[in-house]
N, C-alpha and C positions, 0 to 999 in steps of 0.2 A: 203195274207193268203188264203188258199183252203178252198172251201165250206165244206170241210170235218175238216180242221184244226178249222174253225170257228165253226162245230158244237161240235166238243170234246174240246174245248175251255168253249162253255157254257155249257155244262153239265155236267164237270168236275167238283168232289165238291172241294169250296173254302179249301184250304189248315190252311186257317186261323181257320175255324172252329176248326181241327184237333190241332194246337198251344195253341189254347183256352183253351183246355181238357188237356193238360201236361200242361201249367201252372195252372191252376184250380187244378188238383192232386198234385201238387208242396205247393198247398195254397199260393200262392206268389199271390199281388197283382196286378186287370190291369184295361184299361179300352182296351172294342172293339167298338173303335170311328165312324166306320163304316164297308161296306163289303169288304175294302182293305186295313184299316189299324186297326193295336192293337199296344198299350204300356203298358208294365209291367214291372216290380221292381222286382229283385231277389237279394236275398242278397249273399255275398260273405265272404270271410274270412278276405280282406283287405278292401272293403268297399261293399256299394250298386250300384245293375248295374241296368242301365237303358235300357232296352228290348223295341227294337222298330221293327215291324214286316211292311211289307207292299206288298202286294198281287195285281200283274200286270196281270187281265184277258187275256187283247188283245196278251202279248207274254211268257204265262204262264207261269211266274216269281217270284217267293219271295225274296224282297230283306230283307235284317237283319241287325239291329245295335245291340251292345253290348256297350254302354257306362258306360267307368268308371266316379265314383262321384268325379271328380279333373279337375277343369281349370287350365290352362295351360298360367302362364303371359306371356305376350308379348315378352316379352325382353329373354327369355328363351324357346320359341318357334323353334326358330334354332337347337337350341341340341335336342330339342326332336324328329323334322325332322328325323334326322341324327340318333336315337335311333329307332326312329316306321322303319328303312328302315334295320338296325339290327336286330331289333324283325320278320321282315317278310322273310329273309334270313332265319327262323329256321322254317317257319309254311308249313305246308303241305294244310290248308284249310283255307281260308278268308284270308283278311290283316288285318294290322292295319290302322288305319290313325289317322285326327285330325280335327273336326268341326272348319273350319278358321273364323266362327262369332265368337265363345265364346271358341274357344282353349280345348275343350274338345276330349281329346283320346277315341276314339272308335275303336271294332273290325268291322268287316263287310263281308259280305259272300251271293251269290244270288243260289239261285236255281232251274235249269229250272227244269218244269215239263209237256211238253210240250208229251203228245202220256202215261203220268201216268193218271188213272181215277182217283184217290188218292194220295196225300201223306199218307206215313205210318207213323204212330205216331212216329215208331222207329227211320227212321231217322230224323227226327222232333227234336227229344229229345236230337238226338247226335245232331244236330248243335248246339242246345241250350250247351248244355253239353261243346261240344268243344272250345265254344266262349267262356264263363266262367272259363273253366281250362286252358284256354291260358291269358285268363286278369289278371286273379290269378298269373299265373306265372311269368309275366313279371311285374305286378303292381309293386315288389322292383323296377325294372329298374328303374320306371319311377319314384318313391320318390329318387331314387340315385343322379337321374340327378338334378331332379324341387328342393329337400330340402338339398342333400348331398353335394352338391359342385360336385359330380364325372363328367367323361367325358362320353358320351355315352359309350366308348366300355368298359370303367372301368368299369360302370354300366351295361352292359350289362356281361359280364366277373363275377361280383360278385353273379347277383341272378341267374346266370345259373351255380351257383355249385349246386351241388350233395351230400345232407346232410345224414351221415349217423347214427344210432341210436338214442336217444335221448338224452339229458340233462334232 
């Protein structure tokens, strides 16, 4: 890194700060466990996600988790593979995966900000935003596969229909 990278490195403000302030406006709960990492709890429409931020000075980076509140048995683990690698064939920004200690789907997405003095709240709030409306979206997949008996692409095929008006 350049004496110049290295200075706009430290004196760039933590990005984490700015996260704090949208969740805080959101009243969603967090803790900020130190000056590169926060975890917060948002809730969702199918369940509670679990928001894990974490803020890399040396190559000014944010990396971001979105976990959903669902493990993932063992033995059913394969189909979900096979379902998160269909889910990221539709996304434009982050992936999905799968925490291999405890089998828990999460989304995930990093950020350089390498030559920004700031993050802007704005897009700040769209990543948060965008991780959420895509956990939302695919969350039926993943009860089709884990509680329905379907196959991934069945499961993937049913909650990407297009509901129109209401009951």
């Amino acid at each position: 890194m350049s004496a110049l990278s290295t200075y706009a490195a430290e004196t760039a403000a933590n990005p984490l700060d700015v996260i704090e302030q949208v969740i805080a406006a959101n009243d969603w709960a967090f803790d900020r466990r130190n000056d590169s990492e926060m975890a917060a709890e948002a809730p969702g429409k199918w369940c509670d996600y679990g928001l894990y931020f974490s803020w890399s000075r040396e190559i000014s980076a944010m990396h971001f988790n979105c976990a959903f509140d669902l493990k993932v048995p063992e033995k059913q683990r394969a189909a979900l593979y096979e379902l998160l690698a269909l889910a990221n064939e539709k996304l434009w920004i982050g992936h999905f995966g799968m925490d291999a200690e405890d089998g828990m789907p999460l989304f995930r997405h990093s950020v350089l900000l390498r030559g920004a003095s700031v993050a802007s709240a704005e897009s700040l709030e769209d990543m948060v935003d965008i991780a959420i409306t895509e956990c939302e979206r695919f969350y039926p997949a993943f009860q089709f596969v884990l509680w329905g008996g379907k196959s991934p692409a069945e499961a993937m095929q049913a909650a990407m229909l297009e509901c129109m008006g209401e009951a």
